[in-house]
Structures are given as C-alpha cells and as structure tokens.
Residue frames as qw, qx, qy, qz and C-alpha x, y, z in Angstrom:
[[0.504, 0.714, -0.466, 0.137, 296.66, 119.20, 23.18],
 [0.787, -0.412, -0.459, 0.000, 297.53, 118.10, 26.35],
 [0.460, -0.862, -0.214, -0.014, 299.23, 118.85, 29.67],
 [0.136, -0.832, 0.500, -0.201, 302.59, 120.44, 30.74],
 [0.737, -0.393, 0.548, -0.049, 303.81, 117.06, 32.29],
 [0.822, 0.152, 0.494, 0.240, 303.43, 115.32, 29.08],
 [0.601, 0.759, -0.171, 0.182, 304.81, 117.60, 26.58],
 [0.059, 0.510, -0.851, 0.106, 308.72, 117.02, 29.34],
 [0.819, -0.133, 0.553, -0.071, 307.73, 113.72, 29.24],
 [0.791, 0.557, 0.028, 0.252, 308.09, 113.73, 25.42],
 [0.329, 0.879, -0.341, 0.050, 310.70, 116.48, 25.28],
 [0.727, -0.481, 0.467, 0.152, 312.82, 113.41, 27.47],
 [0.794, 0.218, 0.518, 0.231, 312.65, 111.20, 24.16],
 [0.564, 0.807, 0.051, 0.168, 313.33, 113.80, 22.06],
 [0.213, 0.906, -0.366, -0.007, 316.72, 114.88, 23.81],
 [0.509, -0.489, 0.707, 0.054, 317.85, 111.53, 24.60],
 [0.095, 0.271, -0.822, -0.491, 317.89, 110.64, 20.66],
 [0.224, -0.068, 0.971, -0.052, 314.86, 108.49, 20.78],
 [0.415, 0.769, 0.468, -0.131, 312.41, 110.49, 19.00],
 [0.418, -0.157, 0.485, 0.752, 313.30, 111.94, 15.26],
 [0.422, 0.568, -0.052, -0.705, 312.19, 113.97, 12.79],
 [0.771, 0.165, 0.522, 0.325, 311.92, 112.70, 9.45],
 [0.120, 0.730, -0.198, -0.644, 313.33, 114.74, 6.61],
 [0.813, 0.364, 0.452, 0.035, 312.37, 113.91, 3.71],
 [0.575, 0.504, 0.071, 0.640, 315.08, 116.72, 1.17],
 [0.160, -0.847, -0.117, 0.493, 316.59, 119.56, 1.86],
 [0.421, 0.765, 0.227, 0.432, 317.14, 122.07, -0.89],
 [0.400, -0.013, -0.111, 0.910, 319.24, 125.22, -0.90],
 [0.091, 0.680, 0.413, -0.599, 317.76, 127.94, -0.41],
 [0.111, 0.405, -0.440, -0.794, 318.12, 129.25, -3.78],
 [0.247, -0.091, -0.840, -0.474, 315.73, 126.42, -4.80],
 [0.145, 0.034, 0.681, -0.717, 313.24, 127.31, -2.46],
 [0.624, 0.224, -0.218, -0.716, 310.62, 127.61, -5.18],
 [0.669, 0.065, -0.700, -0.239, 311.13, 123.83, -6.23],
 [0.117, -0.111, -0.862, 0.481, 311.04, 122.81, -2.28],
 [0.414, 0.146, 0.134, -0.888, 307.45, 124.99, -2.34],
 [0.733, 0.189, -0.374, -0.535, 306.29, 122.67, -5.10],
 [0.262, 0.217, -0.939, 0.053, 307.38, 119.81, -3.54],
 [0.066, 0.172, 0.791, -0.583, 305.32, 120.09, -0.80],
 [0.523, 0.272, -0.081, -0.803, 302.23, 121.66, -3.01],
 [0.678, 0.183, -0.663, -0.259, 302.16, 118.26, -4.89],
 [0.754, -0.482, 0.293, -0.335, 302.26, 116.46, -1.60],
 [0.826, 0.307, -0.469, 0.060, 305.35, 114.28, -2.94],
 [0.080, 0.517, -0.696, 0.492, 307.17, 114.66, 0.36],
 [0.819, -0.344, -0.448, 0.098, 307.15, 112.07, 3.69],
 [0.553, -0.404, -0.241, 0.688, 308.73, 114.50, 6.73],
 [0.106, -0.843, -0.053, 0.525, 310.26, 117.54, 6.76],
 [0.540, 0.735, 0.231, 0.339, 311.26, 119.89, 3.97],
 [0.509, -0.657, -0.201, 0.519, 314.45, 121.50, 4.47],
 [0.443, 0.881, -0.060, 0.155, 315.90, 125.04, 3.31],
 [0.760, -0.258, -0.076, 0.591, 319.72, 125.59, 3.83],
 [0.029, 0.967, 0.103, -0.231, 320.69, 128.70, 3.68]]
C-alpha cells in the first residue's frame, strides 16, 4: 500500500486543494435506496453522496 512518508506526502495535496474527490450525485437520504441502485448498475463516475 505503501509507506507512512508517502501517504503525508499525499495528504499535502489533498489539504492544499490540489487533490479532489469526484462526486458524481448526492441524494437525500430519504432516497438512499435509489443512490444504492445507482451504484448497483454501475451508472456512477466518483462518489455517491447521502445528505442527511
């Protein structure tokens, strides 16, 4: 997976903005079922979010 150095080497890029998630929807939580299927069907690209 690799070593201790390099995972705060990444976390650098990640808190100085230069590495992103992607997010592909975010659903309420009340539609959590249709965010389930989204991802069953493999129609997403990123993350899947719930909102509470």
């Amino acid at each position: 997976m690799g070593r201790k150095g390099d995972l705060l080497a990444l976390w650098k890029f990640v808190e100085s903005g230069h590495l992103q998630g992607v997010v592909d929807s975010t659903f309420p939580l009340k539609e959590a079922v249709a965010a389930q299927r989204r991802m069953e069907g493999r129609q997403h690209f990123g993350k899947i979010i719930l909102q509470p």
